[in-house]
One Martini backbone bead per residue (centre of mass of N, CA, C, O) as a GRO file, in nm:
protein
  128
    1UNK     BB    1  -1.167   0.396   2.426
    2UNK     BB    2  -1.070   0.605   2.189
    3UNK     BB    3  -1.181   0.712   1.895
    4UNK     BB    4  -1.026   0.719   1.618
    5UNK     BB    5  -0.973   1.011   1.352
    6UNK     BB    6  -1.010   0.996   1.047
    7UNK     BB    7  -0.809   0.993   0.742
    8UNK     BB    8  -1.115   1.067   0.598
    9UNK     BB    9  -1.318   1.221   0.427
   10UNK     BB   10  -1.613   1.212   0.265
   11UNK     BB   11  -1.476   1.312  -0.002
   12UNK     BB   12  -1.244   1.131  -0.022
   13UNK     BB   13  -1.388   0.860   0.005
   14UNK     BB   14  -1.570   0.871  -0.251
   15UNK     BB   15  -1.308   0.879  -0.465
   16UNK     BB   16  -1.202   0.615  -0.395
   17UNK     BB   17  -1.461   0.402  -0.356
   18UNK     BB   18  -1.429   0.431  -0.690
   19UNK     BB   19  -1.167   0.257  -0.694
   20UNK     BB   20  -1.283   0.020  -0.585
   21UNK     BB   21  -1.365  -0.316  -0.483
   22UNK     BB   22  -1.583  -0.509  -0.428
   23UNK     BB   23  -1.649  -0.742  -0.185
   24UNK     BB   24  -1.650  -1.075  -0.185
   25UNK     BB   25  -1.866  -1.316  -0.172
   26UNK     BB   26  -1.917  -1.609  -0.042
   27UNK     BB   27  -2.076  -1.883  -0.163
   28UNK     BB   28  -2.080  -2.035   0.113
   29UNK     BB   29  -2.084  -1.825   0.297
   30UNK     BB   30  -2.118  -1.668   0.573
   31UNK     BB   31  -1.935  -1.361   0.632
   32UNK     BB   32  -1.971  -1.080   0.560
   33UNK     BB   33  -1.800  -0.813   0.450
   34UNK     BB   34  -1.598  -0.625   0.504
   35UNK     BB   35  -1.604  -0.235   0.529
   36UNK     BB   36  -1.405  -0.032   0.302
   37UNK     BB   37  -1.318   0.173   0.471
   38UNK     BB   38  -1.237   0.036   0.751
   39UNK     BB   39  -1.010  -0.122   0.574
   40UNK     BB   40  -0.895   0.112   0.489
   41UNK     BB   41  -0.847   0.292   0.773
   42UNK     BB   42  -0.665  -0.006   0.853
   43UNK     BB   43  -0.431   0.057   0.647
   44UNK     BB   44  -0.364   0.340   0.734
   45UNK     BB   45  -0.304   0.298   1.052
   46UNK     BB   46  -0.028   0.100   0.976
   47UNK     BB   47   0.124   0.312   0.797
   48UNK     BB   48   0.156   0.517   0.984
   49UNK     BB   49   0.265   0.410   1.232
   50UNK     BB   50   0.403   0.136   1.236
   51UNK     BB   51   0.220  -0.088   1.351
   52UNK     BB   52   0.143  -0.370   1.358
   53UNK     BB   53  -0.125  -0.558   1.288
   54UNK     BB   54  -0.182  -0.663   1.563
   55UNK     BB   55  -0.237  -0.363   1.704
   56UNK     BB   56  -0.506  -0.287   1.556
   57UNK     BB   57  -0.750  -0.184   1.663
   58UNK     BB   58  -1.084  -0.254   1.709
   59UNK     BB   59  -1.250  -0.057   1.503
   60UNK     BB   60  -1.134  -0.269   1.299
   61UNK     BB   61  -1.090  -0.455   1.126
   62UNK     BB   62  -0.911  -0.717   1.105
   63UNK     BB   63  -0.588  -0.790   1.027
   64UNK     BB   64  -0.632  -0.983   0.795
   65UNK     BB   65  -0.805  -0.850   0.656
   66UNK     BB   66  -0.663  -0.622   0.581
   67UNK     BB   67  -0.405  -0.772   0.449
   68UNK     BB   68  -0.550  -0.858   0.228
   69UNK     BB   69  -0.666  -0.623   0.083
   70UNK     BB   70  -0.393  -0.503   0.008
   71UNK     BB   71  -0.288  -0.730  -0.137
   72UNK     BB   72  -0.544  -0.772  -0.349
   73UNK     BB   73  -0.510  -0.466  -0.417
   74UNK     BB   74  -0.192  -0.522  -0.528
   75UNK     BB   75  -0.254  -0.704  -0.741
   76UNK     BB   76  -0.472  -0.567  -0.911
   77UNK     BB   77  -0.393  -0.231  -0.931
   78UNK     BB   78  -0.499  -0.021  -0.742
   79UNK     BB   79  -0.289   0.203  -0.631
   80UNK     BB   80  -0.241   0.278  -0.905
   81UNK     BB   81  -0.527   0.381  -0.953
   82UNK     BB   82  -0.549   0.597  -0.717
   83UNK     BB   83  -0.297   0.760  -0.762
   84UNK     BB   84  -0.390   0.844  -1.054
   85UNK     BB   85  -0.625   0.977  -1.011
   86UNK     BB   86  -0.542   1.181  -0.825
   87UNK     BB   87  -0.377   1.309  -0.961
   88UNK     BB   88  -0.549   1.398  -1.215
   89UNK     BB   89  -0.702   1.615  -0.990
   90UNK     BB   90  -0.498   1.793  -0.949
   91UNK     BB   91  -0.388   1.850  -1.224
   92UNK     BB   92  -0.689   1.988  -1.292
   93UNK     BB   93  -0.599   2.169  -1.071
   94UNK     BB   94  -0.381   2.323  -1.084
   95UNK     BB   95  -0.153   2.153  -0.794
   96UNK     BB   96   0.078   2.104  -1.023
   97UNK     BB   97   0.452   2.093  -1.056
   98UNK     BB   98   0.620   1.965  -1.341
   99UNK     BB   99   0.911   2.125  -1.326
  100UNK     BB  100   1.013   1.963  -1.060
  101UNK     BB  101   1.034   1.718  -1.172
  102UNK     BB  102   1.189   1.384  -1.137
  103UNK     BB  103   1.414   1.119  -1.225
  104UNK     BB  104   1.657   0.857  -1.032
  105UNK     BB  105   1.855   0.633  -1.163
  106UNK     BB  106   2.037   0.553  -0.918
  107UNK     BB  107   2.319   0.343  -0.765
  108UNK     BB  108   2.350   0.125  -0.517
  109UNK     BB  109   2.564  -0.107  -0.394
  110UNK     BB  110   2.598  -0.436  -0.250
  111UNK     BB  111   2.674  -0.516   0.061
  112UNK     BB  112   2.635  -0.887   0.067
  113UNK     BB  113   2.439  -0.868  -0.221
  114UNK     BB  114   2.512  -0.947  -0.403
  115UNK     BB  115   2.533  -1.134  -0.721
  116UNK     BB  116   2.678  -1.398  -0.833
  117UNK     BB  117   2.809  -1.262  -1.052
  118UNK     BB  118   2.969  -1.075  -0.869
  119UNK     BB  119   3.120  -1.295  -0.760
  120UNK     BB  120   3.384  -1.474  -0.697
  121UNK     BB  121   3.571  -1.726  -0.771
  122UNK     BB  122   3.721  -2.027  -0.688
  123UNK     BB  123   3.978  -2.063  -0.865
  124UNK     BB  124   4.061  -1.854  -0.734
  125UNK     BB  125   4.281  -1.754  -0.525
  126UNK     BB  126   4.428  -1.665  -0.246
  127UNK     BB  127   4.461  -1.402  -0.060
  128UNK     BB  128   4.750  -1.385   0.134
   0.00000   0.00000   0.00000
């Protein structure tokens, strides 16, 4: 099988790896932290392909390593630590133009999926 073509540069992987937490070793021993390059490029090319954990490649770690590393990086508040970083770096290149970005506040109601509070009560008779 034809090995997958990273989705990072060595220069992306750099920057990004300076923003990652490395992974711990087990006290009791066991194998090895998988590489967390490996493990970060089987999280991207889940997240791209939108292919379940179990199809992953052989060539990253297992898919629960992937899963929980995503999990474990976003309980940690890594991924929004990586994404402000890298804004920063663009921002700092002048190569971000925030005069037209915009925040959109709307909402759309849910149909079938209300809140208790917006359910009509029992005591209320029925229509029709």
């Amino acid at each position: 099988m034809a090995r997958a073509k990273p989705f990072l540069s060595d220069v992306q992987w750099e920057k990004i790896n300076n923003q990652l937490p490395e992974p711990e070793k087990n006290p009791k021993g066991g194998r090895p932290p998988a590489d967390k390059r490996k493990t970060f490029e089987g999280i991207l090319w889940v997240l791209k392909t939108g292919a379940r954990w179990c199809g992953l490649p052989e060539e990253y770690p297992s898919p629960s390593t992937c899963w929980r590393r995503l999990r474990d990086w976003e309980g940690a508040g890594v991924w929004e630590k990586v994404w402000k970083y890298l804004l920063s770096e663009l921002d700092e290149q002048q190569r971000l133009d925030w005069s037209g970005n915009f925040a959109d506040g709307s909402f759309a109601p849910a149909k079938k999926g209300a809140l208790a509070l917006g359910k009509p009560r029992k005591a209320k008779g029925r229509n029709g």
